[in-house]
N, C-alpha and C positions, 0 to 999 in steps of 0.2 A: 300178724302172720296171715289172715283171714285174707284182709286187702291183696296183700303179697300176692297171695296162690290167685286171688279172684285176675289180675293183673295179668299171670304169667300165662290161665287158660285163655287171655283173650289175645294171646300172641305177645306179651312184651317178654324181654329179657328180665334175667333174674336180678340183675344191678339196674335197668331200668323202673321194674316196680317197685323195688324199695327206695330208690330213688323219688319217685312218686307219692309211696304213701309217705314218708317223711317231711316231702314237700305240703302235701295236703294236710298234714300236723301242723306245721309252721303256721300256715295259711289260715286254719281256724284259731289259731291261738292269736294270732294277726286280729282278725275282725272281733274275738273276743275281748278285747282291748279297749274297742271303740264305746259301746253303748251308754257308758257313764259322761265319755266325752262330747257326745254331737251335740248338746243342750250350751256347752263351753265354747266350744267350735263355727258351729253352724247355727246357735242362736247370738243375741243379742238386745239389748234396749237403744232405743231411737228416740232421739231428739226431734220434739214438734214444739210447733208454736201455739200452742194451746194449754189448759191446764190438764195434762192424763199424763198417768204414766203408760209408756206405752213397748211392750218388748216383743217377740218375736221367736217362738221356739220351734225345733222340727215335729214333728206326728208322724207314725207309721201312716202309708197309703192304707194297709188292710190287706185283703184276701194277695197273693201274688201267684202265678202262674210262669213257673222256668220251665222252660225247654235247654234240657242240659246239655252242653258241649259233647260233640260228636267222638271229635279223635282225642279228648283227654278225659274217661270218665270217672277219676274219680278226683285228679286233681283241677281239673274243670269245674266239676261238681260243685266240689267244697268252695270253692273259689266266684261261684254266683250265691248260692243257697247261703254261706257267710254276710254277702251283704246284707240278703234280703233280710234274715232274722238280727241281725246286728240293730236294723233300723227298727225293730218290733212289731214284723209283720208274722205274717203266717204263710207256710209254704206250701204250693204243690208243683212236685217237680216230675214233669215227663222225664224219664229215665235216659241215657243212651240207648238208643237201639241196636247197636251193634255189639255193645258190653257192657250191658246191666248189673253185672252179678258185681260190681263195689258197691250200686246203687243200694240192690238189694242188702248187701251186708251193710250198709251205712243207715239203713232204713232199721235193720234187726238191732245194731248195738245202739239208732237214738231211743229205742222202742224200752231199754232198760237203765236208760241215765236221766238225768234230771230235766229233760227233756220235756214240758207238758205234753201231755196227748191231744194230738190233731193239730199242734202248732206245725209238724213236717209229717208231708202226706208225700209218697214216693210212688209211682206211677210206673209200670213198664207194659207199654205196648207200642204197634207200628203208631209212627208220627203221621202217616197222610192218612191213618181211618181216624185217629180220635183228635189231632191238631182243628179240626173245622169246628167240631163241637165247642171243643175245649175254649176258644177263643170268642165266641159266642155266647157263653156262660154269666149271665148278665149275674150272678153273685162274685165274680172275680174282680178286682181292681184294677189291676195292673198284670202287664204281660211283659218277663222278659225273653226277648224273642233271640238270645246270645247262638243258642242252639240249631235253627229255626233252620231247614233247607230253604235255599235260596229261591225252590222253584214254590218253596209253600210261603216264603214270607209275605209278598202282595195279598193274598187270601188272608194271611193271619192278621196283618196290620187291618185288612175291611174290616172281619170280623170285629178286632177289639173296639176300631171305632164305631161300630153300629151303637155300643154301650156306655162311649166315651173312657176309654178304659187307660189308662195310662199303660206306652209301650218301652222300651230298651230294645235296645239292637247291637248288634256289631257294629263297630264303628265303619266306615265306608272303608276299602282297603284292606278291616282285617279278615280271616282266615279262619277257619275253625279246624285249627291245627295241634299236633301233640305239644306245641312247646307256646303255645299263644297266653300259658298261665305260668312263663314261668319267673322267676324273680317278681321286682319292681314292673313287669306287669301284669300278673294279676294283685298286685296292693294296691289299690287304688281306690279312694274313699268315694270315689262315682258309681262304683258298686252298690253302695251303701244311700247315697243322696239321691240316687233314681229313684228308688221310693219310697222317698220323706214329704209329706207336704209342710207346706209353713205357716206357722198359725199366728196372727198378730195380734195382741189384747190390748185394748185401750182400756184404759182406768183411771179413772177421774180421779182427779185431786180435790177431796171437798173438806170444807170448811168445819 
């Protein structure tokens, strides 16, 4: 109900926001799905001409930096911050600036669930005083930039690379619109594999 009312002060209708937080239920239960699988999925062993066994599994990137979706904040939200912790990262998400308050209550109810502490860090302030820093922040790993205004994205892409920092983006085309997370897209395990890296182990076969 929390979601609900945080939804309806930020302007949506009353069958819109629960339409919403319903959606963004679906949507975590979606990516919690995943974490037992990517090892099944997105790894494998590979054939060489050598003696090693040799296979290939994903690894979280590590620290992650989201800038959350403008016009859908809470089924936006869930629907980056899903991936990112799916892959076994750690999150910090700049909030919506225009409608924080599901952030905020999404921040209070992981604060008493099984949730570690400091794995999801929630952030609410203007994007163009703390985006320059934030993107700079040579302990970050990776940056997904889904959220990102368009006039700060070139700034925030320098930034990350000054530290070599793995980035995500909107795809070319799309929109950071109310309905850009809704169905089959936002499921999409590219959410997830933006920041996985891949690790390959050679292992000798001895005698």
């Amino acid at each position: 109900a929390q979601f609900r009312d945080d939804l309806i002060n930020h302007g949506a209708s009353k069958s819109d926001a629960a339409a919403e937080v319903s959606a963004a239920i679906d949507r975590m239960v979606w990516y919690a799905g995943w974490p037992d699988k990517l090892s099944a999925v997105l790894g494998g062993t590979n054939p060489v001409a050598s003696s090693h066994f040799v296979f290939t599994l994903p690894e979280p990137t590590g620290v992650i930096a989201s800038i959350a979706p403008e016009a859908s904040p809470l089924l936006g939200l869930v629907s980056r911050l899903g991936g990112i912790l799916a892959g076994g990262n750690v999150a910090i998400v700049l909030a919506s600036e225009s409608a924080p308050l599901p952030a905020v209550t999404l921040a209070e109810t992981l604060a008493v669930s099984d949730v570690p502490a400091g794995v999801v860090n929630i952030i609410t302030a203007r994007r163009a005083e703390l985006l320059p820093h934030l993107v700079r922040h040579a302990d970050i790993d990776g940056y997904d930039l889904w959220g990102c205004p368009d006039e700060l994205l070139v700034e925030a892409e320098q930034g990350a690379a000054e530290h070599v920092a793995r980035v995500a983006r909107r795809p070319h085309g799309v929109k950071d619109r109310a309905d850009a997370f809704d169905g089959e897209r936002g499921e999409r395990i590219d959410g997830i594999t933006a920041f996985l890296e891949m690790k390959t182990v050679w292992h000798p076969i001895g005698s």
